[in-house]
N, C-alpha and C positions, 0 to 999 in steps of 0.2 A: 433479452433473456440471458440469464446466467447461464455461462459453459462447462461450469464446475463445480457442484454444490458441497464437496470436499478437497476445496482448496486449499494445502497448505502454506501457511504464512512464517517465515520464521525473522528473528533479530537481524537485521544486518539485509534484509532485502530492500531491494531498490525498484521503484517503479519512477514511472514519469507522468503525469496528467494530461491525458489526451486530448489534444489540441493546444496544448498550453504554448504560447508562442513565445515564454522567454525562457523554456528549456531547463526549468527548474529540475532537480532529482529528488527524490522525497525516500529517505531509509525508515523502515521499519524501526522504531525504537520501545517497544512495548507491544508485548500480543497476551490477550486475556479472553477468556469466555465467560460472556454475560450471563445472566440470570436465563433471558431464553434458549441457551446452547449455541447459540450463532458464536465461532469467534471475532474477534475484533483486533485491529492493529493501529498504534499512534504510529503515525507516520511527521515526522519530521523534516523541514529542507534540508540537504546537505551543505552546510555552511552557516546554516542562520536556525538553531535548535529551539528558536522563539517559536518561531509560526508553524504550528501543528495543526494535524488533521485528524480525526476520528473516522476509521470506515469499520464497516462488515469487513469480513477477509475474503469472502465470495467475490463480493465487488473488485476485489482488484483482479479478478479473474476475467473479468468483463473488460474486452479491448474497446469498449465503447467508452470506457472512461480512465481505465490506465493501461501501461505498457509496461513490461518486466525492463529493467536496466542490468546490465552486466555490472558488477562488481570489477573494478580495478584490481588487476596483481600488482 
């Protein structure tokens, strides 16, 4: 079950794929709102801007399947 059903998403945020065992980091590089209202975020690897992902932005609320990353100073 979702923990947040107005979760903000913005540019530049970072999660990680939960469970992912090679520790990839995935930035937010594109946040839009669909046709149903839900928003949405391409989520990118940090290092390789090839291999993309498309979520709900809800879902990344969900620790069942991502985890927030700190940002580097």
């Amino acid at each position: 079950m979702l923990k947040r059903k107005n979760f903000q998403v913005e540019l530049g945020d970072r999660f990680s794929k939960a469970g992912d065992r090679y520790g990839r980091v995935w930035e937010v590089v594109y946040v839009w709102v669909a046709v149903d209202g839900i928003t949405h975020a391409r989520l990118a690897v940090v290092g390789n801007q090839c291999d993309l992902r498309t979520v709900a932005a809800p879902v990344l609320a969900d620790s069942q399947f991502w985890e927030p990353v700190a940002r580097r100073a």
